[in-house]
Backbone bond lengths (Angstrom), bond angles and torsions (degrees), N, CA, C in turn:
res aa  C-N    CA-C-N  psi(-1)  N-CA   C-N-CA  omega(-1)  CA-C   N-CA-C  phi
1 X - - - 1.442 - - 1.526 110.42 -
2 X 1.642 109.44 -19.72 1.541 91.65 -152.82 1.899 88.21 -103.21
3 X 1.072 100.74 5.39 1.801 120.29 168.98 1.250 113.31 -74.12
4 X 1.038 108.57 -39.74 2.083 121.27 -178.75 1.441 108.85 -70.67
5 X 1.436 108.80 -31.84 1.378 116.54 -158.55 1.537 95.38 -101.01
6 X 1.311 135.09 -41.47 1.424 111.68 152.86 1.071 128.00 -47.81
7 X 2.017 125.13 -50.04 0.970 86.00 -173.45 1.634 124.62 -94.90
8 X 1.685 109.83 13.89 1.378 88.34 158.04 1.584 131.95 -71.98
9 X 1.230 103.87 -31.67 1.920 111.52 163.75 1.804 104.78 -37.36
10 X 1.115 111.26 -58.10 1.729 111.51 -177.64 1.149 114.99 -72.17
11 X 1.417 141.69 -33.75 1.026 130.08 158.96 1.733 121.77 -42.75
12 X 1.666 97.81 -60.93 1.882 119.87 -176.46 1.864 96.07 -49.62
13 X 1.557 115.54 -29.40 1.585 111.29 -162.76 1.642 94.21 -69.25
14 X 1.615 100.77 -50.95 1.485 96.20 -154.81 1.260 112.71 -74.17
15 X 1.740 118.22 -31.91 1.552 106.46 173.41 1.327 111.79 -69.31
16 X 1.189 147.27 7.07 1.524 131.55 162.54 1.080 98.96 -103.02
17 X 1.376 129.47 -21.96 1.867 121.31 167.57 1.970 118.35 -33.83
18 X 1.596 89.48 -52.85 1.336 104.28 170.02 1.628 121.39 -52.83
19 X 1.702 118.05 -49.63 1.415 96.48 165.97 1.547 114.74 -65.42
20 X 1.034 139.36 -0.67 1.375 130.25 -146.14 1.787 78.02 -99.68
21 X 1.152 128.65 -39.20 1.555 137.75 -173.16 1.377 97.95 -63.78
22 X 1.303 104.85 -59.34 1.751 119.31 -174.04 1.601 105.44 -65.70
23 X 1.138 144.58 17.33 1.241 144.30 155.28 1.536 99.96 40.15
24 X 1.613 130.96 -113.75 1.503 130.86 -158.68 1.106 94.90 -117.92
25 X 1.630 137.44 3.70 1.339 132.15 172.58 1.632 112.01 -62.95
26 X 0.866 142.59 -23.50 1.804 137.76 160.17 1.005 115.00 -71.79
27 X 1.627 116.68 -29.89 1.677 106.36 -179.82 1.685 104.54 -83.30
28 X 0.904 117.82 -36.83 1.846 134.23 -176.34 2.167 82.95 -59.21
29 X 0.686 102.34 -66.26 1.891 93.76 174.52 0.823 143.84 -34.22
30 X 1.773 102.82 -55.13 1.278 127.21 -176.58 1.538 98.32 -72.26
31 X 1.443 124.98 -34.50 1.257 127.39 -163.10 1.549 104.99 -74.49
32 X 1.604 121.48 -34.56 1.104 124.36 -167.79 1.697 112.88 -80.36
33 X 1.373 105.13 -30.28 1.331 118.95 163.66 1.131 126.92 -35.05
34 X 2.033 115.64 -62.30 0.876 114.43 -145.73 2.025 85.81 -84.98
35 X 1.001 117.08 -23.18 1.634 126.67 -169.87 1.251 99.08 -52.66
36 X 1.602 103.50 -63.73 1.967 98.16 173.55 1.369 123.92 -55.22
37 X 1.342 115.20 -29.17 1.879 115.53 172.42 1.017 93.65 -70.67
38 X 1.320 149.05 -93.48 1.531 144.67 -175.68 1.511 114.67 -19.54
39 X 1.278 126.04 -45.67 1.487 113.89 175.72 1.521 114.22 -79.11
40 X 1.575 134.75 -19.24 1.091 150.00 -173.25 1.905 99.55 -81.02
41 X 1.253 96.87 -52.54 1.689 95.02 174.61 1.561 112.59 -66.84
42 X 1.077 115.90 -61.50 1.654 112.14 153.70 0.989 132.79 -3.88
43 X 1.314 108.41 -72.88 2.106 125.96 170.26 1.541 87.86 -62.20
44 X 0.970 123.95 -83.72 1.885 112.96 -153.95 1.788 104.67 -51.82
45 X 1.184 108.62 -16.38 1.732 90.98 177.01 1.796 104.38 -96.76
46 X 1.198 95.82 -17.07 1.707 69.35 160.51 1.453 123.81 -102.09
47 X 1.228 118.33 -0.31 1.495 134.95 169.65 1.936 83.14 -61.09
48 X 1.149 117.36 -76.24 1.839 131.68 -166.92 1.542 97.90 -47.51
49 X 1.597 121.52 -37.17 1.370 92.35 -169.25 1.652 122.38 -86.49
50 X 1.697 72.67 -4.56 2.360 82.72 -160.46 1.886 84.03 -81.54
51 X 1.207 120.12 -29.09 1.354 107.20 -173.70 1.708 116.78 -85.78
52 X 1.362 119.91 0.37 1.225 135.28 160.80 1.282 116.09 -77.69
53 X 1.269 114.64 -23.76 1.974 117.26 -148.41 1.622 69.89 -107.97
54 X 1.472 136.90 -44.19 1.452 118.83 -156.95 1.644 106.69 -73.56
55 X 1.600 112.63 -29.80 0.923 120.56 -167.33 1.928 112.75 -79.36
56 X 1.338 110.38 -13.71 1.298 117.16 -162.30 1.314 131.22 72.74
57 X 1.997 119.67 29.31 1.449 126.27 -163.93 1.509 103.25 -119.15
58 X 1.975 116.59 2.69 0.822 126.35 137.98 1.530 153.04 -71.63
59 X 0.968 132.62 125.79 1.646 115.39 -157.55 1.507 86.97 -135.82
């Protein structure tokens, strides 16, 4: 057991080793990500509302 648990510790070290390489490049990603989900939800809710307002299920 206490074998598993090292090597999950070495595993957990080395995959954050990699951000540690990657400096602000994951956050610069993550940031761009969430911008395109936010503009993608955006468009489909006004796609949802113009087809509510045509339909009269808007009030």
């Amino acid at each position: 057991m206490t074998d598993f648990i090292y090597w999950l510790g070495d595993i957990s070290y080395a995959f954050f080793g990699v951000f540690e390489k990657l400096e602000n490049l994951p956050n610069y990603i993550f940031i761009v990500l969430g911008f395109v989900g936010l503009l993608y939800w955006l468009n489909l809710q006004k796609k949802y509302n113009k087809k509510a307002q045509e339909t009269g299920a808007l009030k």
